[in-house]
KEKE-3310 file (N, C-alpha, C; in steps of 0.2 Angstrom, whole numbers, plus 5000, padded with zeros to 4 digits):
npx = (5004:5003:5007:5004:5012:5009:5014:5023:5032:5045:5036:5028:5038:5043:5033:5034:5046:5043:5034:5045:5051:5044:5035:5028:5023:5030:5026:5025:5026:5020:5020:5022:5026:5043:5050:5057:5069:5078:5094:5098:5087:5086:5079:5072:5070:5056:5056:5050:5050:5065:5069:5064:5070:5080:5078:5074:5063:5048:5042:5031:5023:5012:5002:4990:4975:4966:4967:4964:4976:4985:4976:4975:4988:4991:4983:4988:4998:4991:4985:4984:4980:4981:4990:4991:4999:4999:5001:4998:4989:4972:4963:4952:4935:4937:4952:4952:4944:4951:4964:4963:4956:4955:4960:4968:4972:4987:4984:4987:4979:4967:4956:4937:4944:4953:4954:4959:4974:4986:4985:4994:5000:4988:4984:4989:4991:4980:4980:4977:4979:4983:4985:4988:4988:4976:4972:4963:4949:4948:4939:4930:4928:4935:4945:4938:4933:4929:4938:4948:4961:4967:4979:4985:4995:5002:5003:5016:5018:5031:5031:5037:5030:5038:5044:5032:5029:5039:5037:5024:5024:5034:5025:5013:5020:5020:5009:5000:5008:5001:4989:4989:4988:4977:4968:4956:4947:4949:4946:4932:4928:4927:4927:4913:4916:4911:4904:4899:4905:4918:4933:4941:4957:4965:4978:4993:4997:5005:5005:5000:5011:5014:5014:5004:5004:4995:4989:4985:5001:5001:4993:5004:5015:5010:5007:5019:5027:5017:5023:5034:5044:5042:5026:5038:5035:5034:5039:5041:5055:5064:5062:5065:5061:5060:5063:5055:5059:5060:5054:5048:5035:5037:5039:5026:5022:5026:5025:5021:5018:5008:5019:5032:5048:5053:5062:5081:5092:5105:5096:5086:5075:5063:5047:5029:5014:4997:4991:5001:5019:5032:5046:5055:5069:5078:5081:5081:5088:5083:5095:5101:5108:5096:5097:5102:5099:5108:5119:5113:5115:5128:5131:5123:5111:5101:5089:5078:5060:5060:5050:5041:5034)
npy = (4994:5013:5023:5037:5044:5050:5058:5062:5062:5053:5041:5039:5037:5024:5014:5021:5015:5003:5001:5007:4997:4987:4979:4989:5005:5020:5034:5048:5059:5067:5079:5087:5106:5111:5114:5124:5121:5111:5120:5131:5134:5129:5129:5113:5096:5085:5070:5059:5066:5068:5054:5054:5061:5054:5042:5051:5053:5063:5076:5085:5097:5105:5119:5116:5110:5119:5125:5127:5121:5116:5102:5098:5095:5083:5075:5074:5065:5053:5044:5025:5023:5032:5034:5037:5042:5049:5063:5076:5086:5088:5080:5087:5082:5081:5077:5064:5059:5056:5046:5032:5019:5021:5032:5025:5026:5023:5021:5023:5016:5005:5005:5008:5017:5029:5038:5053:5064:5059:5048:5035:5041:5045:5032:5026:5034:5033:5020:5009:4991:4986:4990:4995:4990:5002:4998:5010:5014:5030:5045:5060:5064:5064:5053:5041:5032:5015:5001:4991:4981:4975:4977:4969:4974:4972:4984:4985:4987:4997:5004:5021:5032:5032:5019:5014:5019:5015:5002:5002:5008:5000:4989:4996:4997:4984:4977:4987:4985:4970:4975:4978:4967:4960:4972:4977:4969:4970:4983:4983:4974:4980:4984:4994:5006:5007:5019:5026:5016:5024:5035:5051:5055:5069:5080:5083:5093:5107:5111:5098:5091:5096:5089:5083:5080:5077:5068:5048:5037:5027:5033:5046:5038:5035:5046:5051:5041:5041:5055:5055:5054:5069:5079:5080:5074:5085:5094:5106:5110:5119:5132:5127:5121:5103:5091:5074:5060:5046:5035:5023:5013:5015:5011:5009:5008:5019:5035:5054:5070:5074:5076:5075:5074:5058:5048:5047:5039:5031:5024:5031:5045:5044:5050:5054:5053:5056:5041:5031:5028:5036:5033:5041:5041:5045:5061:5078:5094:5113:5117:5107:5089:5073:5065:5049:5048:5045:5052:5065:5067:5067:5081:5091:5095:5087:5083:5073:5076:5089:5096:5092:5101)
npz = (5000:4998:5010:5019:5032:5049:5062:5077:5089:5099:5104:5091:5081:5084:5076:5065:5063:5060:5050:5040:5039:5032:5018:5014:5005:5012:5009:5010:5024:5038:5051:5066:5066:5067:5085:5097:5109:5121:5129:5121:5115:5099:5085:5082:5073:5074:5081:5072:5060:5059:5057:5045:5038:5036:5029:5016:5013:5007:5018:5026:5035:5039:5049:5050:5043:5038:5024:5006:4998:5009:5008:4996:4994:5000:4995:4982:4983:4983:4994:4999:5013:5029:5043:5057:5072:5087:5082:5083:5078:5078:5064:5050:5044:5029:5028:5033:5025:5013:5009:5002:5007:5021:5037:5051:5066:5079:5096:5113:5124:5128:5122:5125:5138:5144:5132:5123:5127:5136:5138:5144:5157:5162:5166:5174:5186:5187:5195:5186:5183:5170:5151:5135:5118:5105:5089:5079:5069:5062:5064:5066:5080:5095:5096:5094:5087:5078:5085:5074:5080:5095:5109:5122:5139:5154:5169:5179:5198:5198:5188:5180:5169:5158:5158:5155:5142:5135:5133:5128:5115:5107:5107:5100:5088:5083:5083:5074:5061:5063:5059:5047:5038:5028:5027:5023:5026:5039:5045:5038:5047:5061:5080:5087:5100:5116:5120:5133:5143:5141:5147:5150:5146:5150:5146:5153:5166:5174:5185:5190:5199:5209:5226:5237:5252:5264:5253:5252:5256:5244:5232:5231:5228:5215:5208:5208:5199:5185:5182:5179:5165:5164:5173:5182:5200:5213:5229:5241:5250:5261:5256:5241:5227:5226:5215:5213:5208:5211:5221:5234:5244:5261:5277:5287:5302:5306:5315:5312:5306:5291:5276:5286:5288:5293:5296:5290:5280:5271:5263:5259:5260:5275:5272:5282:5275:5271:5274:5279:5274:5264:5255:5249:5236:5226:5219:5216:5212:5213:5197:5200:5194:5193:5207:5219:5234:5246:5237:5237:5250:5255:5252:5255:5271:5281:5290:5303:5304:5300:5288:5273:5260)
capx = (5000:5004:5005:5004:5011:5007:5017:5028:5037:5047:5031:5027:5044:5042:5029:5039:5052:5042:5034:5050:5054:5038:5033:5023:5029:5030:5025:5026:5026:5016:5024:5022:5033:5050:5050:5063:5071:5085:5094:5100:5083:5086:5073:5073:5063:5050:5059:5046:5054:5072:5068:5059:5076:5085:5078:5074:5056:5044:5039:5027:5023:5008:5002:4983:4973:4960:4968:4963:4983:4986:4972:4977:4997:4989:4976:4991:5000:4986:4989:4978:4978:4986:4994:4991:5001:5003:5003:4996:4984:4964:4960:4945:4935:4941:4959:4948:4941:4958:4963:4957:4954:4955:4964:4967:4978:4989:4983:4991:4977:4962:4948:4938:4948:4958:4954:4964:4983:4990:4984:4999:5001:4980:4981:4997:4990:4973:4978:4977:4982:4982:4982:4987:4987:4974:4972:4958:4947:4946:4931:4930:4928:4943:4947:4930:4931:4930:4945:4951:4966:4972:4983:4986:4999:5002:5005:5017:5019:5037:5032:5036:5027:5045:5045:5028:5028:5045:5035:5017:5028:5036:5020:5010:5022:5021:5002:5000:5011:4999:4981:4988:4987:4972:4967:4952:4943:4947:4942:4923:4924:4933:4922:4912:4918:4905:4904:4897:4912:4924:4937:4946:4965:4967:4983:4997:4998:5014:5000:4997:5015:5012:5013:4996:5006:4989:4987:4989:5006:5002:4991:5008:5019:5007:5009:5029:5029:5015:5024:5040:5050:5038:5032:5041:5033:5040:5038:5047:5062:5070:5059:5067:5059:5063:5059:5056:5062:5059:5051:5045:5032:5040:5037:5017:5021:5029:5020:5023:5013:5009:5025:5036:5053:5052:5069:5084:5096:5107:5089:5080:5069:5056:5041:5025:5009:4992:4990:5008:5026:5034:5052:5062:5076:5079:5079:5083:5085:5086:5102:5108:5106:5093:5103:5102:5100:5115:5123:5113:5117:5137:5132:5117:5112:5091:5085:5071:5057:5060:5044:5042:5029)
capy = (5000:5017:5023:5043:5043:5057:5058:5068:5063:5045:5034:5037:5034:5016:5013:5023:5013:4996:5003:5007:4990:4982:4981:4994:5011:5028:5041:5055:5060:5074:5078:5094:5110:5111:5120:5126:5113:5113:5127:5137:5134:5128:5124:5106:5093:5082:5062:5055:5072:5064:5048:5053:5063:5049:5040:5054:5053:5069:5080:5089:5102:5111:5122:5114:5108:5122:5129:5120:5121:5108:5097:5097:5093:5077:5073:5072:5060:5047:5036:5020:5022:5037:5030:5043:5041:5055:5067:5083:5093:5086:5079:5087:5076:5082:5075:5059:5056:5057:5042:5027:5015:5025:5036:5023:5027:5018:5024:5019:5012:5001:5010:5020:5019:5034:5042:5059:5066:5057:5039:5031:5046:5044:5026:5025:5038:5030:5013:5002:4988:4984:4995:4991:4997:5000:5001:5012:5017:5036:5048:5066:5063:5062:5045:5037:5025:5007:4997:4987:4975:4979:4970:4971:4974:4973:4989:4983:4993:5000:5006:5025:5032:5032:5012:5011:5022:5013:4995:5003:5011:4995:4984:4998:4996:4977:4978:4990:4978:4965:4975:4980:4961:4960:4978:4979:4964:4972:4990:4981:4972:4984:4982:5000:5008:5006:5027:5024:5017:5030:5039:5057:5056:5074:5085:5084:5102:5105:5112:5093:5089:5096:5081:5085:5076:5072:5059:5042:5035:5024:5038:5050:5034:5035:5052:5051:5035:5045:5059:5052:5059:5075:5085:5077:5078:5089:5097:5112:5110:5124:5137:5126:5117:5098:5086:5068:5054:5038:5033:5016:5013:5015:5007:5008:5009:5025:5041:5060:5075:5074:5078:5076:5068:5052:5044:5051:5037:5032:5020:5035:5051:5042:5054:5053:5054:5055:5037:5027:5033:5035:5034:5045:5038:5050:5067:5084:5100:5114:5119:5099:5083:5071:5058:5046:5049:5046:5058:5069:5069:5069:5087:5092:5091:5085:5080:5069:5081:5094:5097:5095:5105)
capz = (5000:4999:5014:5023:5040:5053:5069:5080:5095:5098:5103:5084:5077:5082:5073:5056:5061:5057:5043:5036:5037:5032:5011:5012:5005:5014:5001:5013:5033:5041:5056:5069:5064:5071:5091:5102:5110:5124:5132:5116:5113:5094:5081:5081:5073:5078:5080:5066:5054:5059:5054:5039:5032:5034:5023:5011:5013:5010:5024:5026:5041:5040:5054:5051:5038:5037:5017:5001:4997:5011:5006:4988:4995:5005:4989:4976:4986:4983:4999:5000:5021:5031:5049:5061:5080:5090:5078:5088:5076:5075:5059:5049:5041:5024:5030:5034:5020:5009:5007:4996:5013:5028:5042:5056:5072:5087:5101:5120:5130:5128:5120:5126:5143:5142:5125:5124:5123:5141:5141:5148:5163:5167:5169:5181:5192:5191:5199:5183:5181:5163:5147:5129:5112:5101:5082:5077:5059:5064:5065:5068:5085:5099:5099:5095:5081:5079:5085:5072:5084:5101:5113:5129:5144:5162:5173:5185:5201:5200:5181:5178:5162:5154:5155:5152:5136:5129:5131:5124:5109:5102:5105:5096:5082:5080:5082:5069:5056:5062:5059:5039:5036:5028:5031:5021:5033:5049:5044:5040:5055:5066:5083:5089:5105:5121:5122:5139:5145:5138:5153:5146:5147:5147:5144:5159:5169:5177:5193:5194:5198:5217:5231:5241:5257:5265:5249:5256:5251:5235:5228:5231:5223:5209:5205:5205:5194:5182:5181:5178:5164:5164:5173:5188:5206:5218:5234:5244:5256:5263:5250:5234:5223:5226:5212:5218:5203:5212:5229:5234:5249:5268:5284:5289:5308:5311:5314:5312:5302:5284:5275:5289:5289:5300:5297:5284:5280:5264:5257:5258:5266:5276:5274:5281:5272:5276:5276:5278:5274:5257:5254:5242:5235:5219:5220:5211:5217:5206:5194:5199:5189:5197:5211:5223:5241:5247:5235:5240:5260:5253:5250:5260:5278:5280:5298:5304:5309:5295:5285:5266:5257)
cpx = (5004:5002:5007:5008:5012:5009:5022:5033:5039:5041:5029:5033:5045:5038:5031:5043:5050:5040:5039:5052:5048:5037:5029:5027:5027:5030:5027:5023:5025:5020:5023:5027:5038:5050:5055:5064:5079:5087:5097:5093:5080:5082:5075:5067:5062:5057:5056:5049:5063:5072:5067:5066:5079:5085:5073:5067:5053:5042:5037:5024:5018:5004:4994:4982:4967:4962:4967:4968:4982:4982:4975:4984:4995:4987:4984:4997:4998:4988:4982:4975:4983:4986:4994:4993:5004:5006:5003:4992:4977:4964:4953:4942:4935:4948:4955:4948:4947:4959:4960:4953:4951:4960:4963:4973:4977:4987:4983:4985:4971:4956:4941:4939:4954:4959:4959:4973:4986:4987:4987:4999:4995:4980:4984:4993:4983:4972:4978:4981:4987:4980:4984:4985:4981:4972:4966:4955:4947:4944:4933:4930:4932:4941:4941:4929:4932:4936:4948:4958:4966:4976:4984:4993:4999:5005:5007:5017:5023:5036:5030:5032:5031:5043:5038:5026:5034:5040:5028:5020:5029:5028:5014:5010:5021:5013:4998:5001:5003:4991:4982:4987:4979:4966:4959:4944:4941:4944:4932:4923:4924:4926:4921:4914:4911:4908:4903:4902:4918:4927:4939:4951:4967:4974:4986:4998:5003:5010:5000:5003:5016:5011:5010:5000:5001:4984:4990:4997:5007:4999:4999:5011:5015:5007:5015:5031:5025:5020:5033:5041:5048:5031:5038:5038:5036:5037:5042:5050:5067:5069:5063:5062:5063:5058:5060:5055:5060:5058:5049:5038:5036:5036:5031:5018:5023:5024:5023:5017:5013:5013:5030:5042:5054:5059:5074:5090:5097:5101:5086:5078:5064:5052:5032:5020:5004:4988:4999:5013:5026:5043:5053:5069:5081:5077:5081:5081:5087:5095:5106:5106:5102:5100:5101:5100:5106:5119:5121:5114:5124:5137:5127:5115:5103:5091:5077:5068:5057:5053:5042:5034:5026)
cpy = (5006:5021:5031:5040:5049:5056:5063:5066:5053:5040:5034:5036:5027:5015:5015:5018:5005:4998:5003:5002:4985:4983:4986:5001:5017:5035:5048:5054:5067:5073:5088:5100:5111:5116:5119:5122:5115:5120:5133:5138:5135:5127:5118:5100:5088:5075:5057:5061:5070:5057:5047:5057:5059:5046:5043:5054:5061:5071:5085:5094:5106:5113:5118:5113:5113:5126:5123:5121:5114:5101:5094:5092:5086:5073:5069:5067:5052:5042:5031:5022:5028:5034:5036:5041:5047:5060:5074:5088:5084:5085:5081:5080:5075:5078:5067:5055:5055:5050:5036:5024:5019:5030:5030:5025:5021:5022:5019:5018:5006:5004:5005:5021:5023:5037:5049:5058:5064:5051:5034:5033:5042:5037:5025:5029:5035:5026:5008:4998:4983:4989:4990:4997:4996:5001:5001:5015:5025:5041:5054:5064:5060:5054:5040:5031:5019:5004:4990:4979:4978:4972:4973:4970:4975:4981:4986:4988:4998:5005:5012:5027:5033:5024:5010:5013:5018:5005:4997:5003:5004:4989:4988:5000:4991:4976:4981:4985:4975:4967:4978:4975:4960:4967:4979:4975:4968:4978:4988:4979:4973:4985:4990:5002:5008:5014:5027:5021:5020:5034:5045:5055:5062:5077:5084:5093:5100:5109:5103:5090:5089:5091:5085:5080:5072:5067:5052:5041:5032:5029:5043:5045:5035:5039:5052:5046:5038:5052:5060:5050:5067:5074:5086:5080:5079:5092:5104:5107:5116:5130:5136:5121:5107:5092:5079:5062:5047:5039:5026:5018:5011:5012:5010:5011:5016:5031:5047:5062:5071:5079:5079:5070:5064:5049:5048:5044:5036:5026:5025:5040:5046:5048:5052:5056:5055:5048:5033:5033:5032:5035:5037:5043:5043:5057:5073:5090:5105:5116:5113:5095:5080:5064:5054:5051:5051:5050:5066:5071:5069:5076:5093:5090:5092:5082:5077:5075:5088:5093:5098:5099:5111)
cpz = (5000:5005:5017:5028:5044:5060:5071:5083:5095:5097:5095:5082:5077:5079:5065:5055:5058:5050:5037:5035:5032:5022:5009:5011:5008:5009:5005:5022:5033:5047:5058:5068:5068:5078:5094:5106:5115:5127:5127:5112:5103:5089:5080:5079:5076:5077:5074:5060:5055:5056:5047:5033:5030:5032:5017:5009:5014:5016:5026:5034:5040:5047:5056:5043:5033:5028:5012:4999:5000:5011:4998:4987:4998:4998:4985:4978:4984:4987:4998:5010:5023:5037:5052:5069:5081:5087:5080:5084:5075:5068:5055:5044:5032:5022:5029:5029:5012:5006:5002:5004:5019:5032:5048:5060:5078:5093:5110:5123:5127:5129:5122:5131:5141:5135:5129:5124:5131:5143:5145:5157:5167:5171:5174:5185:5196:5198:5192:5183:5175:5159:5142:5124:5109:5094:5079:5072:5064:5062:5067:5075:5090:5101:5099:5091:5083:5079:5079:5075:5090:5105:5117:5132:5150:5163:5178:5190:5202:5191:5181:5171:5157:5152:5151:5143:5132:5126:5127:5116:5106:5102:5100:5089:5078:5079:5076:5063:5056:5057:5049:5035:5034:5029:5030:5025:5040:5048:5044:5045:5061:5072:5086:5096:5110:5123:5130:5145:5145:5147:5146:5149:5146:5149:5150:5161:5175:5186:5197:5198:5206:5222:5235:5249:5262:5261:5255:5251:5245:5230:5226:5226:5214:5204:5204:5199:5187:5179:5181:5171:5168:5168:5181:5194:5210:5222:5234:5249:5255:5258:5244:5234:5223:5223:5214:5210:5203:5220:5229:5243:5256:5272:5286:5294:5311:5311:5316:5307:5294:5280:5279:5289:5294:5300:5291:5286:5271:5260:5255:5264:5266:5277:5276:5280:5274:5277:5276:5276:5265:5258:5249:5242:5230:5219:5213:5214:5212:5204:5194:5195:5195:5200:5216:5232:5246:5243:5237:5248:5258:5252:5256:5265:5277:5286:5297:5308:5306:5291:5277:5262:5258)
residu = (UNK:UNK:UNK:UNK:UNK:UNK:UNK:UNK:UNK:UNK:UNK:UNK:UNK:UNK:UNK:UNK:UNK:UNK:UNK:UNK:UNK:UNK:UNK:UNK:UNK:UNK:UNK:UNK:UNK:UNK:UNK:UNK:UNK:UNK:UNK:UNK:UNK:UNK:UNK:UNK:UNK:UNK:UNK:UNK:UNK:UNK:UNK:UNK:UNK:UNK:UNK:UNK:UNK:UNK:UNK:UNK:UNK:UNK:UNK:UNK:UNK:UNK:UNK:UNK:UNK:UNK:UNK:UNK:UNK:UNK:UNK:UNK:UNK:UNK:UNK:UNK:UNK:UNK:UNK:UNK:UNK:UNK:UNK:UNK:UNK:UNK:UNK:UNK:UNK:UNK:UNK:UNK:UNK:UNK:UNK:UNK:UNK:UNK:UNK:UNK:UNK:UNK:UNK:UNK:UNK:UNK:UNK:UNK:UNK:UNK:UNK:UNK:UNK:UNK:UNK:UNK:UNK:UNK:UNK:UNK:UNK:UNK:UNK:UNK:UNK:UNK:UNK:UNK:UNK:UNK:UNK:UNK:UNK:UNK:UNK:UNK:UNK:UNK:UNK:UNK:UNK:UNK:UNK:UNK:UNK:UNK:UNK:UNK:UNK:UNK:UNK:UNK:UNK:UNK:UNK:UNK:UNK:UNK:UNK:UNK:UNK:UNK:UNK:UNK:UNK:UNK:UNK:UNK:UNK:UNK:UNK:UNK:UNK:UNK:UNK:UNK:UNK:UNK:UNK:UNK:UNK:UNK:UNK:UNK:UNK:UNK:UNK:UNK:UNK:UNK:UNK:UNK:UNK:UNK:UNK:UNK:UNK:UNK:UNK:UNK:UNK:UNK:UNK:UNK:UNK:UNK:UNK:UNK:UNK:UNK:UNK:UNK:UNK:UNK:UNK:UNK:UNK:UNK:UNK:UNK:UNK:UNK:UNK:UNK:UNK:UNK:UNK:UNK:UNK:UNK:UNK:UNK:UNK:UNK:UNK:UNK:UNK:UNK:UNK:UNK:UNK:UNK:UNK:UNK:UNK:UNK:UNK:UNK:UNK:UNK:UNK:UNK:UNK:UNK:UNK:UNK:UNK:UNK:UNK:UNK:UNK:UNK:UNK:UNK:UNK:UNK:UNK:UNK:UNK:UNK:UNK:UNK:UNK:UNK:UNK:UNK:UNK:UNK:UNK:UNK:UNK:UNK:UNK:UNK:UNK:UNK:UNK:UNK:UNK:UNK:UNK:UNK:UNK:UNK:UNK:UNK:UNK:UNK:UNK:UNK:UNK:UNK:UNK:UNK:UNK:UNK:UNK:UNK:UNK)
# end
């Protein structure tokens, strides 16, 4: 087939990168326009626009689709099927209707659990413990169409949304591959979504990053594992800003305030929550790199009985 594909940031670049391997041809890549990036704040492009020079495939950037220019530019492509992951502009249904086949998309959860642009982040914070990819015909409407394939994965409990977006990424690649087999079958038999059950995964706010101390401790844990790379959760200490990397759940029995340090040794800050303790193992303070514990007490003095937040 001739095939569009429309993506931005790494989790879609696995998905390019199987395509690329696959017999299907890549006529052209759409991809978000190049933003400042880093601390010289460089125009840099998207990881699916890196991919896509490399092997010398068109690409395309438009800001939106709302001019009959960039519909015309899509049009004389003639794809059979457009591949859209994590592209970051709404599709009208103009764009939609392009194609010979379809617009289908990979999308990180188990629809219509966690529709929206943070599916990985939502489910981790929820409590699940199972998500999955799924491969969908796509409709005007966020995230609503008939799923054509999905497969599932475990959320185990130590799984930040770095580990969980590396392992979603490669099975939303190989899935994909599987649902172009036969494409024209699963697009007819591609099974409707139960609206009714739908959750929103919306947008991460660096507001939500804030540790609420009177959370019980897994809640806390679940925010630190969710928001792990971005937008990492963090407290105050000593009026800075201290981001918190990695923590596990601490000893049940002790007691002090919520947000109070109960113990300071080189495992971890024991802090107490408003249910149980939590440990911090990984920190980050600003202007440093994120470290261990013990590296930071090699530098910094922290008492039991100090107060975070």
């Amino acid at each position: 087939m001739r095939i569009i594909f429309a993506g931005t940031p790494d989790f879609a670049a696995e998905s390019l990168k199987a395509l690329l391997n696959s017999e299907h041809e890549i006529c052209a890549v759409y991809t978000q326009p190049d933003r400042p990036a880093g601390r010289g704040r460089k125009l840099t492009p998207s990881p699916v626009k890196q991919l896509a020079m490399e092997h010398a495939i068109p690409v395309e950037q438009p800001l939106s689709f709302k001019t009959q220019d960039s519909l015309q530019t899509l049009a004389a492509y003639q794809p059979d099927l457009m591949v859209v992951v994590a592209y970051g502009l709404l599709l009208p249904q103009s764009v939609l209707d392009t194609p010979r086949l379809a617009c289908i998309n990979v999308h990180a959860s188990l629809l219509p659990r966690w529709r929206g642009a943070a599916p990985i982040q939502r489910a981790i914070l929820a409590g699940d413990t199972e998500t999955g990819v799924g491969i969908m015909k796509m409709e005007a409407g966020l995230d609503t169409g008939p799923v054509l394939l999905e497969a599932r994965c475990p959320i185990n409990e130590s799984d930040t949304a770095q580990d969980l977006h590396d392992r979603l990424a490669a099975l939303g690649a190989e899935t994909l591959l599987q649902s172009l087999d036969d494409i024209e079958t699963r697009l007819k038999e591609a099974k409707p979504q139960d609206d009714s059950q739908s959750t929103y995964a919306r947008k991460l706010d660096k507001q939500e990053a804030r540790i609420d101390w009177q959370q019980p401790a897994q809640q806390i844990l679940r925010q630190i594992h969710a928001f792990n790379p971005w937008p990492v959760a963090q407290t105050q200490w000593q009026g800075e800003t201290m981001r918190i990397w990695l923590a596990t759940l601490g000893d049940r029995t002790r007691n002090g305030q919520p947000g109070e340090i109960i113990a300071v040794g080189k495992q971890g800050l024991d802090v107490q929550t408003g249910d149980g303790v939590l440990r911090i193992k990984e920190l980050q303070m600003p202007g440093k790199r994120a470290m261990s514990v013990q590296d930071f007490l090699n530098a910094n003095s922290i008492a039991a009985g100090e107060i975070l937040g």
